[in-house]
BALOBA-1460 file (C-alpha; in Angstrom, 3 decimals):
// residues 297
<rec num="1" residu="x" x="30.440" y="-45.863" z="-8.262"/>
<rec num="2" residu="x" x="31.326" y="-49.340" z="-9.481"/>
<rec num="3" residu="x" x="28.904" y="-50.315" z="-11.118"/>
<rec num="4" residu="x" x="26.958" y="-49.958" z="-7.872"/>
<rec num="5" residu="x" x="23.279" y="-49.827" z="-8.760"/>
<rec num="6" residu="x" x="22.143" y="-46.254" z="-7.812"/>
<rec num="7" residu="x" x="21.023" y="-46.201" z="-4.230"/>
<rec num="8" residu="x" x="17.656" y="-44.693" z="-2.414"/>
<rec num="9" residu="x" x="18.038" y="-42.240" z="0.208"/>
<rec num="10" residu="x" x="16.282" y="-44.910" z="2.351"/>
<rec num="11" residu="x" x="19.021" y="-47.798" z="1.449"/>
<rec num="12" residu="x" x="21.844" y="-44.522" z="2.375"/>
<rec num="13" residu="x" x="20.256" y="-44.367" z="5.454"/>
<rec num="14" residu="x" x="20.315" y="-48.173" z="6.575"/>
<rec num="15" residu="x" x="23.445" y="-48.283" z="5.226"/>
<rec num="16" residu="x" x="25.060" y="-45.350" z="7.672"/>
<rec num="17" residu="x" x="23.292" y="-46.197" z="10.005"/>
<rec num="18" residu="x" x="23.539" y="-50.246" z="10.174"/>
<rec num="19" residu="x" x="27.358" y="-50.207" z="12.623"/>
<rec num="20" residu="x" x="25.991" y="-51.631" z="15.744"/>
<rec num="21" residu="x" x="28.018" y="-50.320" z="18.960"/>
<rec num="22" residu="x" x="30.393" y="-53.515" z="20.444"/>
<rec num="23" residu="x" x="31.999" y="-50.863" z="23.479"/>
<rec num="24" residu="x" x="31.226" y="-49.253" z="26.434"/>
<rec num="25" residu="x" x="28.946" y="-46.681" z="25.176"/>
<rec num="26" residu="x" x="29.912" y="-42.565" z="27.376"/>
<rec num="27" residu="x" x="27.936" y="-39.824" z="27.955"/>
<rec num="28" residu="x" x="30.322" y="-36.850" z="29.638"/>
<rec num="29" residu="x" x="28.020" y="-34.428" z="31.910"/>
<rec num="30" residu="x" x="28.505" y="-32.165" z="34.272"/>
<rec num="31" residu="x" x="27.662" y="-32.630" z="38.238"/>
<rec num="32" residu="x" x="24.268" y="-30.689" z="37.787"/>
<rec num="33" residu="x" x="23.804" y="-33.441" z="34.816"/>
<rec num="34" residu="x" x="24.500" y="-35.733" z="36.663"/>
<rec num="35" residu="x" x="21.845" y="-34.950" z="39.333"/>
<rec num="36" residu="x" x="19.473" y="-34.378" z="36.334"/>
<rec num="37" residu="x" x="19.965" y="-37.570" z="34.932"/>
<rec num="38" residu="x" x="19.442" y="-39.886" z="37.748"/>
<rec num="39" residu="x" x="17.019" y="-38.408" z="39.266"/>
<rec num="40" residu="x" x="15.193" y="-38.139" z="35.873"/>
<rec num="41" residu="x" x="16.359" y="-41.302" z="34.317"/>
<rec num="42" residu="x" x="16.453" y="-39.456" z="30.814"/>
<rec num="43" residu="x" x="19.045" y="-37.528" z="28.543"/>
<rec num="44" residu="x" x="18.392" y="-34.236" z="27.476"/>
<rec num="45" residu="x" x="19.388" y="-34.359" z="23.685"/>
<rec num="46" residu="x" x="19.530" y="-31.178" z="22.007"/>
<rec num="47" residu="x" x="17.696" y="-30.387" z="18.423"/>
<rec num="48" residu="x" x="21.025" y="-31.063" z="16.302"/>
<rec num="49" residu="x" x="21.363" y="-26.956" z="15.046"/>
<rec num="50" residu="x" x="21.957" y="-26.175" z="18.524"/>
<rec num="51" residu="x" x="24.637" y="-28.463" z="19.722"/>
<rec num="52" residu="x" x="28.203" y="-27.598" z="20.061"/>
<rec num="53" residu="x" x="29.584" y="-27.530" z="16.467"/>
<rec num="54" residu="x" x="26.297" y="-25.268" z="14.475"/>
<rec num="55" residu="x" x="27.767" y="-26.097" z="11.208"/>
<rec num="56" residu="x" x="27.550" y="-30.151" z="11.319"/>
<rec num="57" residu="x" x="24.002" y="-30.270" z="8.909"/>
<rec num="58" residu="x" x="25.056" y="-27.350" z="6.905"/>
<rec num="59" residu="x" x="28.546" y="-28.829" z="6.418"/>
<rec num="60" residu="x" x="26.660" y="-31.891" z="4.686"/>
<rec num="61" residu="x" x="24.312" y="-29.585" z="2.779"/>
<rec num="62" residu="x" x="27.294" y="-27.887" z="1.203"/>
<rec num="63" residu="x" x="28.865" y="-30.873" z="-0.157"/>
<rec num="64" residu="x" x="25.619" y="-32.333" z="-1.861"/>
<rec num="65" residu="x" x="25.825" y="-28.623" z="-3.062"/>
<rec num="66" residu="x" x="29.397" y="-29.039" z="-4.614"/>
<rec num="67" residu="x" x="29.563" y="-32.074" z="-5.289"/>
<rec num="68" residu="x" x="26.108" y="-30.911" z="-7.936"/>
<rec num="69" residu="x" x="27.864" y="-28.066" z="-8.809"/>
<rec num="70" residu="x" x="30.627" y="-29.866" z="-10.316"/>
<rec num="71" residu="x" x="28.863" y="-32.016" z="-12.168"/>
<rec num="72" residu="x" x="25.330" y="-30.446" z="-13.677"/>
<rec num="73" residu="x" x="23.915" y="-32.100" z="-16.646"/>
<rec num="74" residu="x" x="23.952" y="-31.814" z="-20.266"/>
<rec num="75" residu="x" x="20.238" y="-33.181" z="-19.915"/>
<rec num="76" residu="x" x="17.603" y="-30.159" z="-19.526"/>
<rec num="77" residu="x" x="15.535" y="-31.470" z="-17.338"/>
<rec num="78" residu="x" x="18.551" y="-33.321" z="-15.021"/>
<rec num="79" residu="x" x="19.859" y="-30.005" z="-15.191"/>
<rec num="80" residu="x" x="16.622" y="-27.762" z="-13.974"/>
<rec num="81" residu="x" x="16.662" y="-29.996" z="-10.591"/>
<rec num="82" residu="x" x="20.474" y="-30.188" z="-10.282"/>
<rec num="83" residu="x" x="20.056" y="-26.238" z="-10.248"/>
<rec num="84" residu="x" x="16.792" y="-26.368" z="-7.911"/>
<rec num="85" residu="x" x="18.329" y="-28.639" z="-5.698"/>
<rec num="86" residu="x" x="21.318" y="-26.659" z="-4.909"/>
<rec num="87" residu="x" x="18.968" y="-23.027" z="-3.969"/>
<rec num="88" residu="x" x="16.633" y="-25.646" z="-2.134"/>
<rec num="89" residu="x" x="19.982" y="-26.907" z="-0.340"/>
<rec num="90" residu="x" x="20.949" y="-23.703" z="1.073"/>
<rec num="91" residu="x" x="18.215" y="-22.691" z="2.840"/>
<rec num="92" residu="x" x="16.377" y="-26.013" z="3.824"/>
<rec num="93" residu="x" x="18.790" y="-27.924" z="5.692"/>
<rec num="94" residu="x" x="19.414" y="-25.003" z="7.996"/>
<rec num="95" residu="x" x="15.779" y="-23.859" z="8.642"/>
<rec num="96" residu="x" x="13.922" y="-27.143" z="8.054"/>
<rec num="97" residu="x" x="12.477" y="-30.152" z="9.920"/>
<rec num="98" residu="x" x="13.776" y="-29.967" z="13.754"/>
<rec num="99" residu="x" x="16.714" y="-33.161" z="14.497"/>
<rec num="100" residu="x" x="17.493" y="-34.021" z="18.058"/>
<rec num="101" residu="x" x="20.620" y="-35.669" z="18.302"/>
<rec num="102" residu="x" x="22.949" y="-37.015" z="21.555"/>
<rec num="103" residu="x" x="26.235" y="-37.857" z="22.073"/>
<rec num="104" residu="x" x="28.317" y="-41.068" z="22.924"/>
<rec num="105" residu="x" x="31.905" y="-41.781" z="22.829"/>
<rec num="106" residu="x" x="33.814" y="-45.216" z="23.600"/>
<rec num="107" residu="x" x="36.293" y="-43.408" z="25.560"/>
<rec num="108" residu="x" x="35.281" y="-42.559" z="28.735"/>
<rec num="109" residu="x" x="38.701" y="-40.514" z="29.900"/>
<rec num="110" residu="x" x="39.460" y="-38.493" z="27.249"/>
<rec num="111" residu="x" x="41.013" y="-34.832" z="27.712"/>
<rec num="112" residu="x" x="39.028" y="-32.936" z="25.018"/>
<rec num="113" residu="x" x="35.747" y="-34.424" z="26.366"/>
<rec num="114" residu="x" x="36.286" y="-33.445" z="30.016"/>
<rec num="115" residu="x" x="37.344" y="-29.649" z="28.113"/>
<rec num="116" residu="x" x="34.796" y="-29.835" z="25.767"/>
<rec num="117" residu="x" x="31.767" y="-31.032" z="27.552"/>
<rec num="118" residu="x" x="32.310" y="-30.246" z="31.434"/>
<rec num="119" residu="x" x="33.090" y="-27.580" z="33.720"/>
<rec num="120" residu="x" x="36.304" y="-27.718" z="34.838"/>
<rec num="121" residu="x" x="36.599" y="-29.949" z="38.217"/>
<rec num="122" residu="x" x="32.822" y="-31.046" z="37.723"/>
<rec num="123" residu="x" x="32.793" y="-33.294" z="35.071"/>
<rec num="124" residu="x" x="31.852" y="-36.987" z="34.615"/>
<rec num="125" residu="x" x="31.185" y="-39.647" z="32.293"/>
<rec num="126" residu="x" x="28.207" y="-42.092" z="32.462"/>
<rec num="127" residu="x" x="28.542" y="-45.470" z="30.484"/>
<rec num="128" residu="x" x="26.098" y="-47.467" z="28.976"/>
<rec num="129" residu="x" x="25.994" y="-51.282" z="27.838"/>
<rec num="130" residu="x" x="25.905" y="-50.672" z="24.023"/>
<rec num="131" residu="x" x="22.717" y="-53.286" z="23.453"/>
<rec num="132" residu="x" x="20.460" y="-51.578" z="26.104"/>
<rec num="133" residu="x" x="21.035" y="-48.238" z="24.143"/>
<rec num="134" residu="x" x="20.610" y="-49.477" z="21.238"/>
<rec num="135" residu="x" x="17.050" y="-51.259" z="22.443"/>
<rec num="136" residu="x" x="16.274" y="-48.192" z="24.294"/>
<rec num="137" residu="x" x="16.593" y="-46.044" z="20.982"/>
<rec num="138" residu="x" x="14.524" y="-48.693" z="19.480"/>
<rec num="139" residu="x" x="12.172" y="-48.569" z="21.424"/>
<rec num="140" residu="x" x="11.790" y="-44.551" z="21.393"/>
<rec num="141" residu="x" x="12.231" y="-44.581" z="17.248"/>
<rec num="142" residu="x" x="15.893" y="-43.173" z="17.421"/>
<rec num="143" residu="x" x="18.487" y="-44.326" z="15.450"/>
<rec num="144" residu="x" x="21.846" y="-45.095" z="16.530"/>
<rec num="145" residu="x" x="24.780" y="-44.361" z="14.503"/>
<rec num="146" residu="x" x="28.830" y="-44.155" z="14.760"/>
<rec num="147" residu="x" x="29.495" y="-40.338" z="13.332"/>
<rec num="148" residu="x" x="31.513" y="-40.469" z="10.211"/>
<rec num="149" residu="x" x="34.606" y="-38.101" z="10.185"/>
<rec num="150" residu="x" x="36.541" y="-39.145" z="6.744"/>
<rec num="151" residu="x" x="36.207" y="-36.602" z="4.270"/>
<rec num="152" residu="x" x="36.513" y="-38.648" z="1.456"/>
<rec num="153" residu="x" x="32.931" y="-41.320" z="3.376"/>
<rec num="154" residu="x" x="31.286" y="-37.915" z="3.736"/>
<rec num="155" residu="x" x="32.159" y="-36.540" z="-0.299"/>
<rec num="156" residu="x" x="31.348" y="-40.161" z="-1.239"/>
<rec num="157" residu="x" x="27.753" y="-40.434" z="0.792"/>
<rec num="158" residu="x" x="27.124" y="-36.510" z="-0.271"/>
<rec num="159" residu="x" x="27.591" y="-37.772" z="-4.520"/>
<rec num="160" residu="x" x="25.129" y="-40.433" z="-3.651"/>
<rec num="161" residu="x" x="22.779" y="-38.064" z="-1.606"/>
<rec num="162" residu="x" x="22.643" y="-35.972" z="-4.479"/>
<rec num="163" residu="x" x="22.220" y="-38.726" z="-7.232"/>
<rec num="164" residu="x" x="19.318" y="-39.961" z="-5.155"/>
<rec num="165" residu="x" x="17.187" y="-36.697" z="-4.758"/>
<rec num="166" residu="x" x="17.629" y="-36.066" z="-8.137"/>
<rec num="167" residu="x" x="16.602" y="-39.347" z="-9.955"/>
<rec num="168" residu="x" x="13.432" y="-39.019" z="-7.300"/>
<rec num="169" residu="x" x="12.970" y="-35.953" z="-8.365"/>
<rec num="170" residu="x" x="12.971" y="-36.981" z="-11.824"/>
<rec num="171" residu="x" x="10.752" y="-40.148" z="-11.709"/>
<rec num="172" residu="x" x="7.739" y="-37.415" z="-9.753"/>
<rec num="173" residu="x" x="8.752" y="-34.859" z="-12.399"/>
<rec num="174" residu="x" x="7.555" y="-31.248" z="-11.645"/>
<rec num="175" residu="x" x="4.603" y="-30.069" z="-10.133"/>
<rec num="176" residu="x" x="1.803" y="-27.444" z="-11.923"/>
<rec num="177" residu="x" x="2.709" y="-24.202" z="-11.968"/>
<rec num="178" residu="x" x="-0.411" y="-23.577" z="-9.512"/>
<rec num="179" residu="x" x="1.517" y="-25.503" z="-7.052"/>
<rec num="180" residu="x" x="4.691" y="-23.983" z="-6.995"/>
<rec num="181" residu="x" x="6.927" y="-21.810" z="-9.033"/>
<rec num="182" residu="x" x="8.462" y="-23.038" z="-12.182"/>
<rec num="183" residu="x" x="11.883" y="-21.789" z="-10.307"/>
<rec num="184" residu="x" x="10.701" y="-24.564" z="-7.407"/>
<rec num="185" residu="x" x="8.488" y="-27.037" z="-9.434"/>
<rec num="186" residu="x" x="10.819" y="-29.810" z="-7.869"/>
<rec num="187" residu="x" x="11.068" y="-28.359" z="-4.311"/>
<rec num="188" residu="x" x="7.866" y="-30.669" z="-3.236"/>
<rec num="189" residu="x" x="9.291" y="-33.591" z="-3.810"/>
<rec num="190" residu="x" x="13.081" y="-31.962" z="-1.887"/>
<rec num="191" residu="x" x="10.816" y="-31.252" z="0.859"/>
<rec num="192" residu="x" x="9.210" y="-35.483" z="1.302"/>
<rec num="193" residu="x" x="13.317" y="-36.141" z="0.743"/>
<rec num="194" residu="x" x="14.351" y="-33.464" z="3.807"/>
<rec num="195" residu="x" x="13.837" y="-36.207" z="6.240"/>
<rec num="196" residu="x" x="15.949" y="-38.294" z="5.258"/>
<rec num="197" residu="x" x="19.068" y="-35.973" z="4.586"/>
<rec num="198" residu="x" x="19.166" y="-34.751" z="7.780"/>
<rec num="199" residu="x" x="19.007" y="-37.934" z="9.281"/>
<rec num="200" residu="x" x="22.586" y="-38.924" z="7.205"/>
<rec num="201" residu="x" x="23.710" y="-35.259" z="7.969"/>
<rec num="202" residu="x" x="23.100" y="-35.790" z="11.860"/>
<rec num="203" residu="x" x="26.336" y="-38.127" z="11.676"/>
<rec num="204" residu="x" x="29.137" y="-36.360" z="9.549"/>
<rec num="205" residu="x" x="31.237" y="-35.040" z="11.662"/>
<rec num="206" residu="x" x="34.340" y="-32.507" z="11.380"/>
<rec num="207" residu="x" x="37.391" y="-34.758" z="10.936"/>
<rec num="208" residu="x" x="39.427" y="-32.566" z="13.688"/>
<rec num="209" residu="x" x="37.195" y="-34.892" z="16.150"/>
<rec num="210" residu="x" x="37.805" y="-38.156" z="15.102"/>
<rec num="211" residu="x" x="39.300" y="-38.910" z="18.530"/>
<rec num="212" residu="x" x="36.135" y="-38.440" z="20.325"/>
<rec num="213" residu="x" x="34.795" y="-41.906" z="18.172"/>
<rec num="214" residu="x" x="31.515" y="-40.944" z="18.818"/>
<rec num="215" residu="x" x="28.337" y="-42.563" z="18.497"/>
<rec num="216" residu="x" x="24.763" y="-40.136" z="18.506"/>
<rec num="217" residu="x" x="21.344" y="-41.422" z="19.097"/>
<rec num="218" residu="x" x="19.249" y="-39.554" z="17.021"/>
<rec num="219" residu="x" x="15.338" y="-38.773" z="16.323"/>
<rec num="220" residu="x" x="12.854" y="-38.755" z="13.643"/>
<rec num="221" residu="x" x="12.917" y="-35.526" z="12.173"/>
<rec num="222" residu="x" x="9.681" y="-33.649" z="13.451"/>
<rec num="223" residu="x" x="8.156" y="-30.944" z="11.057"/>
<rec num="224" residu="x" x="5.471" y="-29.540" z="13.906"/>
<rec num="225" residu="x" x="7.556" y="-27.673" z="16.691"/>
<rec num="226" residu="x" x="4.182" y="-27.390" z="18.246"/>
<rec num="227" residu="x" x="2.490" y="-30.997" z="19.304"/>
<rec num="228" residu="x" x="5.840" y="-32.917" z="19.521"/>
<rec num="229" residu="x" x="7.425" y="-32.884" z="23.685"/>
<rec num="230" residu="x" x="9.755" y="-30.638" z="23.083"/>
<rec num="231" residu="x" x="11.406" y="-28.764" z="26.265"/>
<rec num="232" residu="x" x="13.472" y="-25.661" z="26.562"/>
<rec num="233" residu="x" x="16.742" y="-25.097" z="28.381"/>
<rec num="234" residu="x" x="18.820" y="-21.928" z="28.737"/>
<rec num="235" residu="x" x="21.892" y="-21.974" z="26.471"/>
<rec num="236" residu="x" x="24.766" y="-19.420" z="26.841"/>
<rec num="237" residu="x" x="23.077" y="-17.492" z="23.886"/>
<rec num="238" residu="x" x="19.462" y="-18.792" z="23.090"/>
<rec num="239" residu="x" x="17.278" y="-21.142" z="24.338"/>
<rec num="240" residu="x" x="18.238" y="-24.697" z="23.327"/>
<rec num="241" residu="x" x="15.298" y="-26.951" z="22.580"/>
<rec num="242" residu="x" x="15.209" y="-30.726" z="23.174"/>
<rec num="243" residu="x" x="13.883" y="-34.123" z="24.050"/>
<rec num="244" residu="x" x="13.891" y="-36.555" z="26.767"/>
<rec num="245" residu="x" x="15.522" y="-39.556" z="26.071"/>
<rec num="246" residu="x" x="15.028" y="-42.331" z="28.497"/>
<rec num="247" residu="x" x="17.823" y="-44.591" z="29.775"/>
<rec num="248" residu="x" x="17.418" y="-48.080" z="30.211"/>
<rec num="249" residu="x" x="16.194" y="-49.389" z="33.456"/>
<rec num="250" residu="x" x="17.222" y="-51.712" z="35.917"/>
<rec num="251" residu="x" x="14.344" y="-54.609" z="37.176"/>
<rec num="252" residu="x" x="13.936" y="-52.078" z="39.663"/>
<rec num="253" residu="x" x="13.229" y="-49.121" z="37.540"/>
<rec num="254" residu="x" x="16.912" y="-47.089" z="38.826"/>
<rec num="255" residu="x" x="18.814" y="-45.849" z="36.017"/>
<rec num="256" residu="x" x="21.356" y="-48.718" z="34.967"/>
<rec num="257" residu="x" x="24.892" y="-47.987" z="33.871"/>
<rec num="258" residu="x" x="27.722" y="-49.851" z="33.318"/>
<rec num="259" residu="x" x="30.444" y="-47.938" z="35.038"/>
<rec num="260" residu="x" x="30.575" y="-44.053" z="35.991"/>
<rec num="261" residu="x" x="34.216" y="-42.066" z="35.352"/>
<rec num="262" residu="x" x="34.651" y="-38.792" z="38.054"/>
<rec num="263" residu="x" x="36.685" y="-36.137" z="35.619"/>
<rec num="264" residu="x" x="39.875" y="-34.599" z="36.722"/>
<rec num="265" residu="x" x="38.495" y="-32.550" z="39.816"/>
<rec num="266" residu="x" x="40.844" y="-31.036" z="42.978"/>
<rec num="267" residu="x" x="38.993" y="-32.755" z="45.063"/>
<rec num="268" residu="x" x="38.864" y="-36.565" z="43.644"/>
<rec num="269" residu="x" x="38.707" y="-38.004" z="47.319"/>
<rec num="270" residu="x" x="35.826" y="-36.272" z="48.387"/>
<rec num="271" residu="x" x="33.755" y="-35.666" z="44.949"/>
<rec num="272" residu="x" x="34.080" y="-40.097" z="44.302"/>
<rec num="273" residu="x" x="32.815" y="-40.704" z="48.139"/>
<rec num="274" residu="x" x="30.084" y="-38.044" z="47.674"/>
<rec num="275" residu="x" x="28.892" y="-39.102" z="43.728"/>
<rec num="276" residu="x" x="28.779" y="-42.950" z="45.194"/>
<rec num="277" residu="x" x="26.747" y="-41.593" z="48.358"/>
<rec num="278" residu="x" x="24.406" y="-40.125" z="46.211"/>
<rec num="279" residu="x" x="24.067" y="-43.000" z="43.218"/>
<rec num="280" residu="x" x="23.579" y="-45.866" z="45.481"/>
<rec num="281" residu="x" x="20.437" y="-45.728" z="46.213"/>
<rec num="282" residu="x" x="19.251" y="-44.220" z="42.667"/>
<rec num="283" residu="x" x="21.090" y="-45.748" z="40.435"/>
<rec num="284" residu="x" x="22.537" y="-49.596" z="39.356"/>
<rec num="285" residu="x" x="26.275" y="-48.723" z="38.372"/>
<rec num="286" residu="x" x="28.373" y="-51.278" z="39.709"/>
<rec num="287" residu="x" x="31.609" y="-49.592" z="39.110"/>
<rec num="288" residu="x" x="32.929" y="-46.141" z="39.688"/>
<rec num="289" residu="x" x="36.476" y="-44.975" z="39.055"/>
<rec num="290" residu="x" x="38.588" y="-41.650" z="38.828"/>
<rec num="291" residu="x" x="40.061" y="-40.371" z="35.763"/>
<rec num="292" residu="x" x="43.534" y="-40.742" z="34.898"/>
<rec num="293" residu="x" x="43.809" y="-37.163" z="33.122"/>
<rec num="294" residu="x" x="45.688" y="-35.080" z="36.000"/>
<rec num="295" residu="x" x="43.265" y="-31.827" z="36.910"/>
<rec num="296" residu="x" x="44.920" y="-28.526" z="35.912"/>
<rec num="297" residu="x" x="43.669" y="-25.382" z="37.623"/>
């Protein structure tokens, strides 16, 4: 550590989350996203458990979990939560507070996206002026933060994760045994700390995908499933909760974007003439351009 006095989970947070976006800012969609998104003016971001890689918060979770397990305590009580902490790990970060979290990139061509993201021949990518994201996340209490895919950043913020819970957990001390098990007298004060772990987990990222450089907009953490506005969409095995995230506005209220990229398609001719029919009179994007990646059946 350095010498580094010990951090809060709040000063982790700021810290992760204090790179402010300088590029072109992509969403990749499909044409029916496309539609959806103009004509709606809002992103659908998914709750973060159901997006495309399931094991991005539990990956986190397990190296708090190892990174304690290497290292518990000759001190009895240090030791007690050290142990609590890692049972609490296991099953909290997967079943806990909901996350909704959605994706950016600053490449706006790239092969694995159009794969990854879009049917094949229907795909584009929507970019944003970095500021007006960043204002409209403001503005809707997300956070905005550039995913972190080194494993050594991610072992590094998990040894300071862990320090943190445990030296809260320490200072509160445990609660009555009428209030919770002696096996989970520290999981109340865990549970005010959840929060604020899967906000840093929302951003660590498998380092296989470090091309993508992506940045996610992501939301408070919301403990009632019930009051909140969260909508339902059909997934290709569950339903997929999420929220509606509202793109920044033109003076005229259209959709504003700084530039709109038609994926490799077949058709390139006839799917740019038809995507700037539809846009110009629903949307402010003052360029759009075809994709350099050569479409393969």
């Amino acid at each position: 550590m350095g010498g580094r006095t010990l951090a809060t989970l709040d000063d982790l947070v700021s810290r992760v989350y204090d790179a402010a976006p300088t590029r072109t800012l992509f969403h990749y969609t499909s044409l029916q996203g496309l539609l959806g998104i103009v004509n709606s003016g809002a992103l659908w971001v998914s709750e973060a458990r159901h997006m495309n890689d399931v094991a991005e918060l539990t990956h986190f979770a397990r190296l708090v979990t190892d990174n304690v397990a290497q290292r518990l305590s000759a001190d009895v009580e240090v030791a007690e939560i050290e142990n609590q902490l890692q049972n609490w790990l296991k099953q909290r970060v997967q079943d806990g507070h909901l996350i909704f979290a959605g994706s950016f990139t600053e490449n706006g061509d790239l092969l694995s996206q159009w794969r990854g993201y879009c049917p094949p021949g229907q795909g584009v990518s929507l970019g944003f002026h970095p500021s007006r994201i960043a204002r409209a996340a403001l503005a809707q209490s997300f956070l905005l933060g550039r995913c972190i895919y080194a494993i050594a950043e991610q072992q590094q913020l998990a040894e300071e994760t862990a320090k943190a819970v445990v030296a809260a957990a320490k200072a509160a001390g445990p609660v009555p045994a009428n209030k919770a098990h002696p096996t989970q007298s520290y999981h109340p004060t865990f549970e005010q700390l959840l929060p604020s772990i899967l906000t840093l987990a929302a951003l660590m990222k498998n380092p296989a995908f470090a091309e993508e450089q992506e940045w996610r907009i992501v939301s408070p953490p919301l403990s009632n499933y019930v009051l909140p506005p969260i909508h339902y969409r059909a997934g290709t095995s569950m339903l997929v909760p999420y929220l509606e995230f509202e793109l920044p506005r033109h003076q005229d209220g259209l959709v504003e974007m700084t530039e709109l990229c038609v994926g490799p398609t077949p058709t390139m001719n006839l799917s740019m003439r038809s995507i700037r029919m539809f846009i110009s009179k629903r949307a402010v994007c003052p360029i759009t351009r075809s994709s350099q990646v050569p479409y393969r059946a």
